[in-house]
C-alpha positions in Angstrom: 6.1 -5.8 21.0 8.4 -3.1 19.4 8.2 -2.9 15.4 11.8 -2.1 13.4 10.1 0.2 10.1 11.3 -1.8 6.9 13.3 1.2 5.6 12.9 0.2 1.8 8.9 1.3 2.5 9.8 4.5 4.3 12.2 5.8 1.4 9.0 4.7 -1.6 7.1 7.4 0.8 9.6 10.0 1.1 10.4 9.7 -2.7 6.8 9.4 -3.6 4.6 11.3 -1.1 5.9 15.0 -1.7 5.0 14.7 -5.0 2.1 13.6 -5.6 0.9 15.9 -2.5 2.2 18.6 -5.1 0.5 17.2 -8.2 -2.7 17.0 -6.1 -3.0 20.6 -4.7 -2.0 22.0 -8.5 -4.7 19.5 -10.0 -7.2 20.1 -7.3 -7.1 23.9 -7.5 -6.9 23.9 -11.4 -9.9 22.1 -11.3 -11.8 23.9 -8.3 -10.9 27.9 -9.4 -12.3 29.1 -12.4 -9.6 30.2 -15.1 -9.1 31.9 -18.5 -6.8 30.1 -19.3 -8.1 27.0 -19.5 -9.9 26.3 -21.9 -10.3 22.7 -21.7 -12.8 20.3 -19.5 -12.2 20.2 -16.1 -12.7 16.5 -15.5 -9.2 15.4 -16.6 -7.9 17.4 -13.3 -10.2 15.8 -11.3 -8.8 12.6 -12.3 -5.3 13.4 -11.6 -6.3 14.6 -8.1 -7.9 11.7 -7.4 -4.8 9.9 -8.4 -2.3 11.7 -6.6 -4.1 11.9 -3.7 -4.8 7.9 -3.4 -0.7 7.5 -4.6 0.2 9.7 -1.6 -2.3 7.9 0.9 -1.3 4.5 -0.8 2.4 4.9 0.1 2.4 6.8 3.2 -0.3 3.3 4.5 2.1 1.0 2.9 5.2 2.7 4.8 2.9 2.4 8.1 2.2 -1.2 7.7 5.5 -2.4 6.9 7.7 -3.5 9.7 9.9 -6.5 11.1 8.1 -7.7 14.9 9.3 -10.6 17.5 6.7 -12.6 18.7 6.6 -15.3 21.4 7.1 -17.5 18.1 9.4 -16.3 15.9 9.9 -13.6 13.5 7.3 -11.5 11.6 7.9 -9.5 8.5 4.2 -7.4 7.8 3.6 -5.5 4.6 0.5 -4.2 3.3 0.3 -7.2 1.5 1.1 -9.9 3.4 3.5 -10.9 6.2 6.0 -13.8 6.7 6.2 -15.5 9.8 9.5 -17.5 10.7 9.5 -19.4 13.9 12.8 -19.3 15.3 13.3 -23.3 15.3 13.6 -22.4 11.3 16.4 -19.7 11.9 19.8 -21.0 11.5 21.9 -18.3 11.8 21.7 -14.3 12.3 25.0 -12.1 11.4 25.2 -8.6 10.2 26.4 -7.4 6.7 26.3 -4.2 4.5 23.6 -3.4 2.0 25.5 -2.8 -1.1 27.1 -6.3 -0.5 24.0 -7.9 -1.1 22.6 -6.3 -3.6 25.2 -4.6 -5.3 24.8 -1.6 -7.3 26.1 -2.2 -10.5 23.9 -4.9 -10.7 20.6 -2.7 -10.3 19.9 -0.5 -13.4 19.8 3.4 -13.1 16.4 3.8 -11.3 17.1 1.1 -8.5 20.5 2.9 -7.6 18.9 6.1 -7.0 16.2 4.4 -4.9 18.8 2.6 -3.2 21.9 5.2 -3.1 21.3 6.1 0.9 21.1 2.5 1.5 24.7 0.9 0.1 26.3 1.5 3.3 23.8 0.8 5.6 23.9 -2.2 8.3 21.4 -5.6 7.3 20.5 -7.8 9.7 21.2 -11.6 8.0 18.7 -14.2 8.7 19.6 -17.7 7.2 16.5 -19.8 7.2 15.9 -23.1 7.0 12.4 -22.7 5.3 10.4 -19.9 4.0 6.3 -20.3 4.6 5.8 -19.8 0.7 8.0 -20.0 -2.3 10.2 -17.3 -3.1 8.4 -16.5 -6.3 5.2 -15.2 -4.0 7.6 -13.8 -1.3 9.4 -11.8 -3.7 5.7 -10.7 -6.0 4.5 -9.8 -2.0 7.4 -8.1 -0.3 10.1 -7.3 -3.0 13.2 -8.1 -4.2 15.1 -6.5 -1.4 14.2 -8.4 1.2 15.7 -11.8 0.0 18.7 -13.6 -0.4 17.8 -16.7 -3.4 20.5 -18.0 -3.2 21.5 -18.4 0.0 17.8 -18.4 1.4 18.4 -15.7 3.5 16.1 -12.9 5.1 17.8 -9.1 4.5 16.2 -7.1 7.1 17.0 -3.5 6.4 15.0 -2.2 9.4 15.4 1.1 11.7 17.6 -0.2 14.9 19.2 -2.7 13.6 21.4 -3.5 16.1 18.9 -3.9 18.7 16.7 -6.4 16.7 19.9 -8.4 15.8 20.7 -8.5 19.9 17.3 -9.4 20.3 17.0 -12.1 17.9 20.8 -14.0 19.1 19.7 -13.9 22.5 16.5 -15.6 21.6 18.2 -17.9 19.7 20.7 -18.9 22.4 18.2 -19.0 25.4 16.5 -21.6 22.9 19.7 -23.9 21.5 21.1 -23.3 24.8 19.1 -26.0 26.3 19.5 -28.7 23.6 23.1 -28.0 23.9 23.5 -28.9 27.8 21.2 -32.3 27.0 23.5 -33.3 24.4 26.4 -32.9 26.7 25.6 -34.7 29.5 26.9 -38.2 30.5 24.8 -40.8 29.6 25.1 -43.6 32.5 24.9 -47.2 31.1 21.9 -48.6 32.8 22.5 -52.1 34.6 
């Protein structure tokens, strides 16, 4: 089964990774090469090379781990965390829409929007669904805020082909209604 990369992860590493790569080879060699200048303990160093280096492995495993797969069921949505599963019986409707419309910038404060700022005009996939496994509180602590619609209980799937996953999803969706649709159009015969 092909996995769409939830895109939201693969920006936290590209934002994330380069620096702390930095911060870890300065750290590392301060604290491995003796120096004049410093006069202080060398332990502190270690300490932020250990925590640059488990930052850069942390995101770069949580931009791995997170993706959007069909299944012979339904829908799953994996983080590093946890993953949602939505069988497609629970999936009303799937549309397209735009980023920004959804989670509109002005409504984000100043650090969100430069997260977000290559993302406003991007293409969502929509997912209205009847029921989520868990309550949004959870989904939202497990997966983010930018993956959910409250209000309208709606999936935002800001994945890599888009496209492809929506076509995938519809045609799924009609091979499955398509059936209840031609029993609830046939003729009923009265029966003598």
């Amino acid at each position: 089964m092909k996995k769409y990369a939830l895109l939201t992860y693969k920006r936290l590493r590209e934002i994330t990774f380069g620096q702390a790569a930095l911060l870890f080879a300065i750290s590392f060699a301060i604290s491995l090469f003796p120096s004049s200048i410093l006069t202080m303990p060398r332990w502190p160093w270690v300490l932020i090379a250990i925590a640059s280096f488990s930052l850069a492995a942390f995101v770069s495993l949580m931009a791995r781990s997170s993706y959007a797969q069909l299944t012979d069921n339904g829908l799953e949505v994996k983080s590093l965390f946890g993953e949602i599963s939505v069988h497609y019986d629970d999936i009303e409707e799937a549309s397209y829409g735009v980023f920004g419309k959804y989670f509109e910038p002005i409504h984000q404060n100043w650090s969100q929007r430069i997260f977000l700022q290559p993302f406003w005009f991007e293409p969502v996939l929509v997912l209205k669904v009847r029921e989520f496994p868990y309550d949004y509180a959870s989904l939202r602590l497990l997966f983010g805020k930018y993956l959910f619609v409250p209000e309208k209980r709606a999936l935002v799937l800001l994945v890599s082909d888009v496209h492809e996953l929506g076509a995938r999803i519809s045609s799924v969706l009609q091979e499955k209604r398509l059936p209840k649709a031609r029993r609830e159009d046939e003729p009923t015969c009265p029966r003598r």
